[in-house]
C-alpha positions in Angstrom: -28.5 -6.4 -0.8 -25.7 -6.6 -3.9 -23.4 -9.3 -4.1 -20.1 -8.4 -3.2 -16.9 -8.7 -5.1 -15.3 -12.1 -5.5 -12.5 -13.1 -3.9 -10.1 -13.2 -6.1 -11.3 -10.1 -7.7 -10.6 -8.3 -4.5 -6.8 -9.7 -4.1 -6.2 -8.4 -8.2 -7.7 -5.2 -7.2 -5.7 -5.2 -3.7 -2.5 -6.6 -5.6 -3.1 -3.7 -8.5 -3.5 -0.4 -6.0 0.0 -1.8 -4.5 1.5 -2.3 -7.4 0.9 1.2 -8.3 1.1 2.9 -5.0 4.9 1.2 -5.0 5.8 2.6 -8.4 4.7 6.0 -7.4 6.1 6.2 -4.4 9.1 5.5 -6.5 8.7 8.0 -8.9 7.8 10.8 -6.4 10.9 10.0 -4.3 13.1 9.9 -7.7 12.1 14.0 -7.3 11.1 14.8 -3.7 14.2 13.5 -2.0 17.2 15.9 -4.4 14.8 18.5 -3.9 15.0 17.9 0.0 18.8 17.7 -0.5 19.1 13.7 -0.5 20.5 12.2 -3.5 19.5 8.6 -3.6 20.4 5.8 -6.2 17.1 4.4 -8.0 18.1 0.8 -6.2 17.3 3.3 -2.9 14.7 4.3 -3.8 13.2 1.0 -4.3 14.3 -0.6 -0.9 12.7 2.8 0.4 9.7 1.9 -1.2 9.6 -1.7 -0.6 9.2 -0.8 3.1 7.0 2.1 3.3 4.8 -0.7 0.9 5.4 -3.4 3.2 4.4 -1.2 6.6 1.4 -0.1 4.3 -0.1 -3.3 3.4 0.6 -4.8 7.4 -1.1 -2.0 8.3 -4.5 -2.3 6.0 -4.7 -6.0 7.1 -4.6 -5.8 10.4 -7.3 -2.8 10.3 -9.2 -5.2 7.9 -9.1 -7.8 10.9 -9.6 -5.8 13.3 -12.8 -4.2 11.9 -13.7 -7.8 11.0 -13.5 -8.9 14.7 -15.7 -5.9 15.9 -18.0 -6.1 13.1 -20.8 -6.9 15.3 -20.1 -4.4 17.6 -19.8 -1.2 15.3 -22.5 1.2 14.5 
């Protein structure tokens, strides 16, 4: 067996993929939402953002627990 990744090589890596998943969800929405007929100041598009990022990364942690708990029990 390898050794895994570090601790605080996982939280860079887990702080980098939302960094960038937040900036593109910016940029997309800077296009998809005029083109869907909603015109949204950049500030909008940010707070938009900020919760979809916010839901997102609840949502990875408490998968990450809950496969944690059940470890033992999975296949």
């Amino acid at each position: 067996m390898t050794a895994g990744q570090s601790a605080s090589a996982s939280a860079f890596e887990s702080l980098t993929g939302t960094i960038v998943g937040f900036l593109l969800s910016v940029w997309v929405q800077r296009f998809l939402f005029p083109a869907l007929g909603y015109e949204l100041a950049l500030i909008d598009n940010f707070m938009v953002a900020t919760v979809f990022t916010l839901i997102s990364f609840l949502r990875g942690y408490v998968i990450r627990r809950t496969f944690n708990a059940l470890r033992d029990q999975l296949p």
